[in-house]
C-alpha positions in Angstrom: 40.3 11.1 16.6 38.3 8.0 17.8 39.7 8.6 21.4 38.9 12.4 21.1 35.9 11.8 20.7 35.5 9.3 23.7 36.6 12.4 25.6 34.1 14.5 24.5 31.4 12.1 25.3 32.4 11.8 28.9 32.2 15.2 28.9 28.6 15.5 27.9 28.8 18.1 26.1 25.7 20.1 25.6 24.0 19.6 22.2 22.0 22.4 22.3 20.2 22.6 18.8 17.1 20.8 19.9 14.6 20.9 22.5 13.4 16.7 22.9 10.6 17.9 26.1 8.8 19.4 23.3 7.9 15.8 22.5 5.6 13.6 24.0 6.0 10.3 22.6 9.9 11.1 20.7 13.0 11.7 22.2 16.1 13.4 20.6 19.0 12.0 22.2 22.1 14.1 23.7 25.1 14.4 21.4 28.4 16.3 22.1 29.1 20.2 20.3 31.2 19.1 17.6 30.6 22.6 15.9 34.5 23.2 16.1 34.8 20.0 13.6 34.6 21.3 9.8 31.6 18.9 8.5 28.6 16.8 9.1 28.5 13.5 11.2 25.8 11.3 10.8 23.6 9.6 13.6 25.6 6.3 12.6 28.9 8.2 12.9 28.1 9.4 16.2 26.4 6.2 17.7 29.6 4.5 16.5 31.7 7.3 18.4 29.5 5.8 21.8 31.0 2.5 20.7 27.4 1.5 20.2 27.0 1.4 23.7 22.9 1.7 23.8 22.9 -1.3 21.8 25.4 -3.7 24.0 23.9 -6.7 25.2 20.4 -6.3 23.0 19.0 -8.6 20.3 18.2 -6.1 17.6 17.1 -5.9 14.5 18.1 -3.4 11.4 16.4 -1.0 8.5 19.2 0.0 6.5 20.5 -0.8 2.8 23.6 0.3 0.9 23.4 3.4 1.8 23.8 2.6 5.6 27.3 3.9 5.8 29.8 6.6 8.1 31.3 9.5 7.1 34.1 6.5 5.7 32.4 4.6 4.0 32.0 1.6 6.0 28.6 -0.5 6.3 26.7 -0.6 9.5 26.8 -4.3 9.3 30.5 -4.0 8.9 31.1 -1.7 11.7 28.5 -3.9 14.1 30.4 -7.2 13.4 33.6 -6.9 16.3 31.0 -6.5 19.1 30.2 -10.1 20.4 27.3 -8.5 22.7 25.1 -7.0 20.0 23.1 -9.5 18.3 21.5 -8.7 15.0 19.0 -11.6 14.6 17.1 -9.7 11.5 17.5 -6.9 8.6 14.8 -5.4 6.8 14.8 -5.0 3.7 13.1 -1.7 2.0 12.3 -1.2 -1.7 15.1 -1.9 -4.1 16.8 -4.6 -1.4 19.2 -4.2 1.0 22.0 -3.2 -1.1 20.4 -1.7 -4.1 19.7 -4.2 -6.6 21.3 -7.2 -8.0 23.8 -8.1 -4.8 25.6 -11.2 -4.9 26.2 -10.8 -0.6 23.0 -12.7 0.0 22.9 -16.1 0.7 19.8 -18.3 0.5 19.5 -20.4 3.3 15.8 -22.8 2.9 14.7 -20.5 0.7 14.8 -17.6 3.1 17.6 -14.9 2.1 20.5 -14.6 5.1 23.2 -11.8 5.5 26.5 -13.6 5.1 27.9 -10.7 7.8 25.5 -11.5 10.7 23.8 -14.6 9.8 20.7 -12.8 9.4 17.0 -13.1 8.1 16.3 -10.5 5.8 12.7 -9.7 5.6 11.7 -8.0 2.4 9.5 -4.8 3.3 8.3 -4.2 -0.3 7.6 -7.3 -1.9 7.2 -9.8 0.2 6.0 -8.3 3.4 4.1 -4.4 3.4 3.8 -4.7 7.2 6.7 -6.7 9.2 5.9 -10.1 10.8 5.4 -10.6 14.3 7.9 -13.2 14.7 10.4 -11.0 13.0 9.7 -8.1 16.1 8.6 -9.9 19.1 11.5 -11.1 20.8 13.7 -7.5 19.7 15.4 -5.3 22.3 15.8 -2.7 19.6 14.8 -1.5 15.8 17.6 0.5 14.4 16.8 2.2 11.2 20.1 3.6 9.2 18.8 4.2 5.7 19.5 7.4 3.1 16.1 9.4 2.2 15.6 11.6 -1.0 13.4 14.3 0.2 10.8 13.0 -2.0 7.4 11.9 -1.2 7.4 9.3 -3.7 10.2 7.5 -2.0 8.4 4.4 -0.2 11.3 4.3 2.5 9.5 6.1 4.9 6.2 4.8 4.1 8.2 1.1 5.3 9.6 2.8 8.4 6.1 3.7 9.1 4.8 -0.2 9.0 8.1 -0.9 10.7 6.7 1.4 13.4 3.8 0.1 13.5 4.7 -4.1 14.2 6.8 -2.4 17.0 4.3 -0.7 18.8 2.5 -3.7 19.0 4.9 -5.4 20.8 6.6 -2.5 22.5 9.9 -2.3 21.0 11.5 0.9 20.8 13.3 2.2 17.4 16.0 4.1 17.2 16.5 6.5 14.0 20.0 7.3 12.9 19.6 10.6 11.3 21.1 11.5 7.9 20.5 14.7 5.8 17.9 15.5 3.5 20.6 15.5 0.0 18.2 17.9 -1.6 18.3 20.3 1.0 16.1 20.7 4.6 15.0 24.5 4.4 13.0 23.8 0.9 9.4 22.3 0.8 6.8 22.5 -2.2 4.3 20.6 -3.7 0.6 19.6 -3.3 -0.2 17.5 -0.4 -2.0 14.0 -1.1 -6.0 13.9 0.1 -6.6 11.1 2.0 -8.4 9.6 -0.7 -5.2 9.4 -3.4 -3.1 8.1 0.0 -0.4 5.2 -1.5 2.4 3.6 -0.7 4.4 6.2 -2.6 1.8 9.2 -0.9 1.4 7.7 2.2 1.6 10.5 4.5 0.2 14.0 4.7 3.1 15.9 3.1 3.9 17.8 0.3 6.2 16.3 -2.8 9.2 17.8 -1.5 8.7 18.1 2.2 12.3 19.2 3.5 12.2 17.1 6.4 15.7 14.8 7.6 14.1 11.1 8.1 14.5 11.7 12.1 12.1 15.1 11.8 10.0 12.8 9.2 9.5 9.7 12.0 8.9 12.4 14.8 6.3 14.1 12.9 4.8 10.5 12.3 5.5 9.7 15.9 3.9 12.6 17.3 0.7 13.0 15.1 0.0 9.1 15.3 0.0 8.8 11.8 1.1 5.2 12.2 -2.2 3.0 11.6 -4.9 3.1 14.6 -2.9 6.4 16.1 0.1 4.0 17.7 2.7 5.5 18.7 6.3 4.1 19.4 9.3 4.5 21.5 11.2 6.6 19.5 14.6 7.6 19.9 16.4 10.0 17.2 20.4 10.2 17.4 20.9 13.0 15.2 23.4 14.2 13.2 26.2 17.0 14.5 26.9 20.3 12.8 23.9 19.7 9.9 22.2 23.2 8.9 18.8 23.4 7.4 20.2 25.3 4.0 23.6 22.6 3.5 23.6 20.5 0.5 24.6 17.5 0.4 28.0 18.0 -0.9 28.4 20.6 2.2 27.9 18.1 4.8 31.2 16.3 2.8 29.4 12.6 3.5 29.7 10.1 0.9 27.1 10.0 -1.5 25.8 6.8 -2.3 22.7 6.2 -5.0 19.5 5.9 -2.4 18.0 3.8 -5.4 19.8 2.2 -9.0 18.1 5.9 -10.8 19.7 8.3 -8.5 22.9 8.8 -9.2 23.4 11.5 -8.0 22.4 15.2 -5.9 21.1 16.4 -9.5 19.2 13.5 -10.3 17.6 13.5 -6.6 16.6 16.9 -7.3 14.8 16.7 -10.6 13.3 13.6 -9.1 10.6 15.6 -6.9 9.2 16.8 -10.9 10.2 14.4 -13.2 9.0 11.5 -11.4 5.4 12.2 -12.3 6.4 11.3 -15.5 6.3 7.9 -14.5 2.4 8.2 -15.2 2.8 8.8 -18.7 3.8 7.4 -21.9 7.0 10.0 -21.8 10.7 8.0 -21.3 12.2 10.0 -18.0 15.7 9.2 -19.2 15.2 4.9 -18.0 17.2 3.0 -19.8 19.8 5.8 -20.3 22.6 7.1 -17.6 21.0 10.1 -16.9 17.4 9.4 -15.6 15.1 12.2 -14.3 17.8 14.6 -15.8 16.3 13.9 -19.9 12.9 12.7 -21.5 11.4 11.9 -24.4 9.9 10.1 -27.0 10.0 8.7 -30.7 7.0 11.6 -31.7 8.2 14.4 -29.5 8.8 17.3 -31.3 11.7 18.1 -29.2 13.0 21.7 -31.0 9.5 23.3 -30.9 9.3 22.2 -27.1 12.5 23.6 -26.1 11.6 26.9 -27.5 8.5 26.6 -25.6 10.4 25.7 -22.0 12.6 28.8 -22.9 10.2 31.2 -23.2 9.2 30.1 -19.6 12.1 31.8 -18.2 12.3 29.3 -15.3 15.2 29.8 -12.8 17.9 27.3 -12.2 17.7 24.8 -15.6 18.4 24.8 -19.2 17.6 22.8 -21.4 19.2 21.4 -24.5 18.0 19.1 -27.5 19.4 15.5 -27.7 18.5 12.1 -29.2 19.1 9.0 -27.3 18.1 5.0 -27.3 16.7 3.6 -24.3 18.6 0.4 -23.6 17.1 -2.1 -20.9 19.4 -4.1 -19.1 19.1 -8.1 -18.8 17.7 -8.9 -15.7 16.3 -5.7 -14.8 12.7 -5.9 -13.9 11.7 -2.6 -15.5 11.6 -2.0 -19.0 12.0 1.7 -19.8 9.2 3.0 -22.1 10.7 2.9 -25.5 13.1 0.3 -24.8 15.9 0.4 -27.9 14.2 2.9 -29.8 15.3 6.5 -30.8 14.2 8.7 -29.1 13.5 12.8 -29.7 14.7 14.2 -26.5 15.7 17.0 -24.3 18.2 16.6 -21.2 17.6 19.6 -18.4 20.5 20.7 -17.2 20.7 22.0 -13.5 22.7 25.8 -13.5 21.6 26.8 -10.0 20.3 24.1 -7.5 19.4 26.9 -5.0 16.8 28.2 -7.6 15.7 25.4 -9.5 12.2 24.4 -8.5 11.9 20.5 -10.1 7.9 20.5 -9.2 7.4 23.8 -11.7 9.9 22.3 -14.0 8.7 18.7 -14.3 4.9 20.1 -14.3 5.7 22.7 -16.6 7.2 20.0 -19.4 4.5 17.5 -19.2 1.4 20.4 -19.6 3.3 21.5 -22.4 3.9 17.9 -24.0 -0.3 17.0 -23.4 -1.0 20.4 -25.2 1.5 20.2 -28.3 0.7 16.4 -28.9 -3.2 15.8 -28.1 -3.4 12.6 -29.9 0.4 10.8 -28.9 0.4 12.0 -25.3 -1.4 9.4 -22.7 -1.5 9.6 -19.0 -0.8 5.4 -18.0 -1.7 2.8 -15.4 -5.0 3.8 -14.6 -4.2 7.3 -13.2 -1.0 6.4 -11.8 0.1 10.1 -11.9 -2.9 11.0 -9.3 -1.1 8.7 -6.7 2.0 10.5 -7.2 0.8 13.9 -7.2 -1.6 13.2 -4.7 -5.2 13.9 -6.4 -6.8 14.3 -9.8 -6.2 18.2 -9.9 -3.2 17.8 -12.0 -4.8 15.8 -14.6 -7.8 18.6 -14.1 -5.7 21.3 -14.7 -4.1 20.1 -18.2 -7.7 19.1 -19.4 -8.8 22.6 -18.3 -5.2 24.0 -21.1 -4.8 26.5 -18.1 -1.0 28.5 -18.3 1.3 25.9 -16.5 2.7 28.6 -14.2 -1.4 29.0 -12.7 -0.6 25.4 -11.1 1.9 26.3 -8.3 -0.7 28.6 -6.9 -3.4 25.5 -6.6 -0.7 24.0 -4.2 0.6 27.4 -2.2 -2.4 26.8 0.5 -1.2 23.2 1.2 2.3 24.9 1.8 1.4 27.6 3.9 -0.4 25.4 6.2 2.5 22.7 6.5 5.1 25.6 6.9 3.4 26.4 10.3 2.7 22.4 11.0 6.0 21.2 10.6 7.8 24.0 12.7 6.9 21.8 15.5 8.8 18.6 14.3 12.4 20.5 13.5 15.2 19.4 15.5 17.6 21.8 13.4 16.3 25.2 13.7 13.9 26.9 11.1 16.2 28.6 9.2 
């Protein structure tokens, strides 16, 4: 297969699905027409196909974590070891560490964390450092970014690619995007857009909650718009992904799933986390602690039955839900402790019967109005507004004040969407469709 492919690339076959003049400051790169091949290959599966050759005899350095693999299930790291003339001098980092949490791979080395694979510096993009070092960029050939998005806002991985971007335009250094799929699928966008003023790490762009964008459209559309501090822009190269259609799911592209973060296990869960993530600003457990987060909440008071009767009557497509207790149990070491840590909890797990329909922003909205308006005195919004910066302003908070019909709130949103449907036409690199 390997030397197939070798063939094809002399070939130059015509990739045809994308139009890179469009860009000014981006560039999608050539690949071969694989369509005759039954699934999805990622940018890393086809820059490893090239034998890596634009990265032979450069000093580069790499965004990826765990879930940085090809369509085997080998790490880039793994796969970049045999090749004597690429030299990967540094890794960053992003939130949640390069291989998820809790690895026992990394060596310290004078207190500074080293990949055992490459020899390494690893340079922390969340903790440690929000905006690269210089020293870590300025003597690069190449940035290579490799790293599994949810198709959330929230996610702050491409809020680091962004500050990634920006150290590297500072000292010229091109980046190169590996494109992966969007796991919650790339032809479905909803949710409010942040104003500037509610901008965070976790709303750091001008997007809505779930924005349908792969993470190679995502960095064009930063690219292009100079949305990267002081309008720089970088040399941006995107290898994308063959035979990926706008309306796959994840399971259709027939990658391996691995969790983008320790509470995603899985499509479902990545789904329900556009909604149930703005629980995060409230006093409500979002299944933490339990092995189903985003996919069950609750809470010692909740009065679980009359709520379920109340989501019912709602009649929303795609979910059902059913009535549970549960015990949040923190794990040692762990630096979160889920809200009601060890205690019973009156619950209700949503369970997904048509992803296609589902909407998770209507759903996870729809919940927490409810909740605020059946328990006035136990229901608190927490950390000082913390729900705005996910959401993205104050209207949400507004809104259940205001004990407004939760399905009124999508429509506050539906001008935001209109507008970014026409905006991000301009950034696709897979069609529309």
């Amino acid at each position: 297969m390997k030397y197939f492919f070798h063939i094809l690339l002399i070939a130059q076959c015509a990739m045809g699905e994308s139009d890179s003049s469009k860009f000014f400051y981006s560039q999608v790169m050539d690949i071969p027409d694989l369509s005759f091949l039954n699934r999805v290959y990622s940018g890393l599966d086809i820059l490893e196909q090239m034998d890596f050759k634009p990265l032979r005899g450069k000093n580069i350095g790499i965004l990826c974590n765990q879930t940085s693999v090809n369509h085997n299930g080998k790490h880039i790291l793994d796969l970049l070891k045999p090749f004597e003339d690429i030299d990967v001098s540094v890794l960053f980092s992003p939130e949640y560490g390069l291989w998820g949490s809790d690895d026992k791979r990394i060596i310290l080395n004078s207190g500074h964390e080293i990949d055992p694979v490459h020899g390494a510096r690893i340079i922390d993009l969340f903790e440690r450092y929000k905006v690269p070092p210089k020293w870590a960029i300025s003597k690069l050939d190449y940035i290579i970014v490799d790293i599994q998005d949810t198709g959330v806002r929230y996610s702050t991985f491409m809020t680091s690619i962004t500050k990634l971007m920006e150290t590297a335009s500072d000292h010229k250094v091109p980046v190169m995007i590996l494109d992966r799929p969007n796991p919650i699928r790339a032809n479905t966008f909803d949710g409010p857009i942040p104003r500037p003023e509610y901008q965070s790490f976790e709303a750091y762009h001008l997007v809505p909650i779930r924005h349908g964008l792969t993470i190679g459209e995502y960095a064009i559309l930063v690219n292009e718009n100079g949305w990267v501090r002081e309008l720089k822009r970088v040399d941006l190269h995107i290898i994308p992904m063959a035979n990926y259609k706008r309306n796959m799911s994840f399971g259709d592209t027939k990658l391996p799933w691995i969790n983008p973060t320790p509470f995603l296990k899985d499509v479902e869960s990545t789904l329900m986390y556009a909604g149930m993530d703005l629980f995060r600003g409230t006093n409500i457990n979002v299944g933490f602690g339990t092995d189903k987060p985003y996919l069950r909440f609750g809470s010692p008071w909740l009065s679980n039955r009359y709520l379920k009767e109340q989501l019912d009557n709602l009649n929303m497509p795609g979910v059902s839900f059913k009535l549970l207790k549960y015990k949040p149990m923190g794990h040692e070491g762990k630096k979160k402790v889920p809200q009601y840590d060890q205690s019973f909890c009156s619950g209700i797990e949503i369970q997904i019967t048509d992803p296609a329909t589902c909407n998770p922003i209507i759903v996870g909205t729809s919940i927490l109005l409810l909740i605020e308006r059946i328990h006035p005195r136990e229901f608190q919004w927490i950390g000082n507004g913390y729900v705005d910066k996910l959401y993205g302003s104050n209207f949400f908070r507004i809104f259940a004040a205001q004990k407004k019909p939760p399905s009124h709130l999508p429509s506050l949103w539906m001008h935001d969407i209109l507008k970014f449907s026409t905006f991000r036409n301009t950034y696709l690199i897979y069609g529309n469709a």
